[in-house]
Phi, psi and omega in degrees: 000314180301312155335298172307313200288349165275300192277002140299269177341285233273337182282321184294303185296358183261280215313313173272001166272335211261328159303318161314329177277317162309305190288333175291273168019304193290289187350275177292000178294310197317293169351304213274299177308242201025271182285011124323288118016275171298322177295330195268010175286285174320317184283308142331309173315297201297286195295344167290305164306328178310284208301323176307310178308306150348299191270318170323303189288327165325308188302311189299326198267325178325291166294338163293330181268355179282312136031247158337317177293287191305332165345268174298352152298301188304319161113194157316162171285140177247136191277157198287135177294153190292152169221115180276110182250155190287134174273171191276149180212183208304298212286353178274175229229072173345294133355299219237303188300312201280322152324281196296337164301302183303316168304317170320313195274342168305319174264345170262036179042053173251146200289149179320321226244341185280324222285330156315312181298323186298306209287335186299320179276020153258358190273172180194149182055228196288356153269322170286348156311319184317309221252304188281020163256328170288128182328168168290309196318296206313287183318340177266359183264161188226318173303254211325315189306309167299323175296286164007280203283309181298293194300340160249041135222049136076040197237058200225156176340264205297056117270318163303338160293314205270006191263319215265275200295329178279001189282125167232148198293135176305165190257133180079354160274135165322139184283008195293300178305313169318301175258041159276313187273354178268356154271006174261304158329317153261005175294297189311320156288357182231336169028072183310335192266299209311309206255156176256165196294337183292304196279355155265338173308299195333298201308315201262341169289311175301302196309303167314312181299310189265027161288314190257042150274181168260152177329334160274329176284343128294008149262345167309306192310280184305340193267342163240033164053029181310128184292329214219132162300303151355298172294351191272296176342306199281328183267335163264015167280293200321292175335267203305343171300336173282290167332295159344287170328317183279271188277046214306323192200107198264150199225145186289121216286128172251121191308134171279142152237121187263119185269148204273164196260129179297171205265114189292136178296347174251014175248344206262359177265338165222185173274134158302152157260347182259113198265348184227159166275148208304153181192163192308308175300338190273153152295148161316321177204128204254112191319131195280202181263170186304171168311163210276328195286330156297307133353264157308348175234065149312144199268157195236152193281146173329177155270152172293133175098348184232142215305156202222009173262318195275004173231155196301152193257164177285335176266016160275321198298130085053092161310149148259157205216145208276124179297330227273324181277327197065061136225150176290119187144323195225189193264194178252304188313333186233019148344139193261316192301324190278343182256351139327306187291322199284312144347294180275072200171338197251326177279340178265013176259342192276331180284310164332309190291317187290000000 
């Protein structure tokens, strides 16, 4: 029994060396596969980038020689001709210049970002006020340069509406032309490639709309620039609506009549001497007409023709002298100290009177 119990043992222990050997066995084949495996990966890679590179470069020489053909047909590159422009002067057509510059520059291929500079040594007078009022950032821009140069010369849709609405054909034009410009006038004004067909109604609507307002109420109206009839609406209801507010029902101006104030009996019996009433600024006493001795012998200029010896001078007559004062020049009557005293004689009845 015991035998059996050895040769069981010795059989189990052949059987677990003999799976333990298989199963490693299994192993490194799987191992073996592997890096089998990853070499021909690795190797397919390697040949993949090759056959890419190969043909990148086909391509590269490829294009060089089509290249290279027209080239040598065409013969040398011949340089580009020069383009001279012209400035702009009173008589062009603001508009009509600034179209043809850009087809110039369009056709000599100049880059976008140059064409302000190109454009800047053609302007002359109020488009170039334009242009030297704009900043440097501004001034390098060519939208900007052109809005810039239109709006101060005064060149904007409603100006072209109103151009529109006012046009009449010239004596001696064709009619081809007549409506070439009434159709260049409302293209600028309606401006169809900018705009959608809703926001060109609008335009014609508004336009239309402040014709049959009253005259204040479309300048009001037109001075802030609506886009949309609803806004046109809306600023002229405010407007008559303002107008209400102030005056709802306005009356004809009644002149006042001021009845004049009667005359006090002790001022209406002589003349005042003070015609205005007294104040800091005013005098005290205002100089009379001269003495009486003047007065009577005034002096008279020769007759033409006669001796300028035989008639009397104005300084021969005798200053005379104020007993009151003692000087020379004036009278007692006409005394400046007598007509003080008279002054102060005279302010408490004025007061009185007030």
């Amino acid at each position: 029994m015991s035998m059996d119990r050895h040769t069981l043992q010795a059989v189990l222990e052949d059987q677990e060396r003999h799976r333990d050997g298989v199963e490693r066995r299994r192993e490194e084949r799987d191992a073996q596969r592997d890096a089998e495996r990853s070499a021909h990966l690795t190797a397919m890679t390697d040949k993949m980038a090759a056959m890419c590179l190969a043909i990148q470069n086909l391509v590269v020489a490829q294009a060089q020689a089509q290249a290279q053909v027209p080239a040598a047909a065409a013969g040398p590159a011949q340089p580009t001709p020069k383009i001279r422009l012209q400035k702009m002067t009173s008589e062009d057509d603001p508009e009509a210049f600034l179209t043809t510059f850009e087809r110039v520059a369009t056709v000599s291929g100049w880059p976008a970002r140059c064409w302000a500079a190109q454009l800047a040594p053609c302007l002359t007078g109020e488009a170039q006020a334009a242009y030297r009022a704009l900043s440097n950032v501004a001034a390098e821009d060519y939208p900007q340069v052109k809005a810039a140069i239109l709006q101060r010369l005064n060149i904007t849709p409603e100006t072209h509406c109103r151009r529109f609405r006012t046009y009449k054909r010239p004596e001696g034009t064709r009619p081809r032309i007549a409506a070439q410009q009434l159709w260049d006038h409302l293209t600028r004004w309606l401006r169809p490639t900018e705009r959608t067909t809703q926001q060109i109604m609008e335009s014609v609507g508004v336009d239309q709309f402040l014709e049959v307002l009253e005259p204040e109420t479309r300048a009001w109206v037109a001075r802030h620039r609506p886009e949309t009839m609803d806004k046109a609406v809306e600023l002229a209801e405010a407007f008559e609506d303002s107008l209400l507010r102030v005056d709802p029902s306005p009356a004809p101006a009644v002149p006042v009549k001021h009845r004049p104030l009667p005359a006090h009996p002790r001022t209406a019996a002589r003349p005042s001497v003070f015609p205005v009433p007294l104040s800091a600024s005013t005098p005290k006493w205002r100089p009379r007409l001269a003495p009486s001795w003047a007065r009577e012998n005034p002096w008279t200029p020769p007759p033409s023709g006669g001796p300028r010896d035989k008639q009397p001078s104005p300084t021969a007559l005798p200053s005379p002298t104020c007993f009151r004062c003692h000087e020379v020049g004036h009278i007692a009557r006409f005394c400046p100290a007598a007509m003080e005293c008279d002054v102060a004689l005279r302010c408490p009845d004025a007061e009185g009177e007030a």
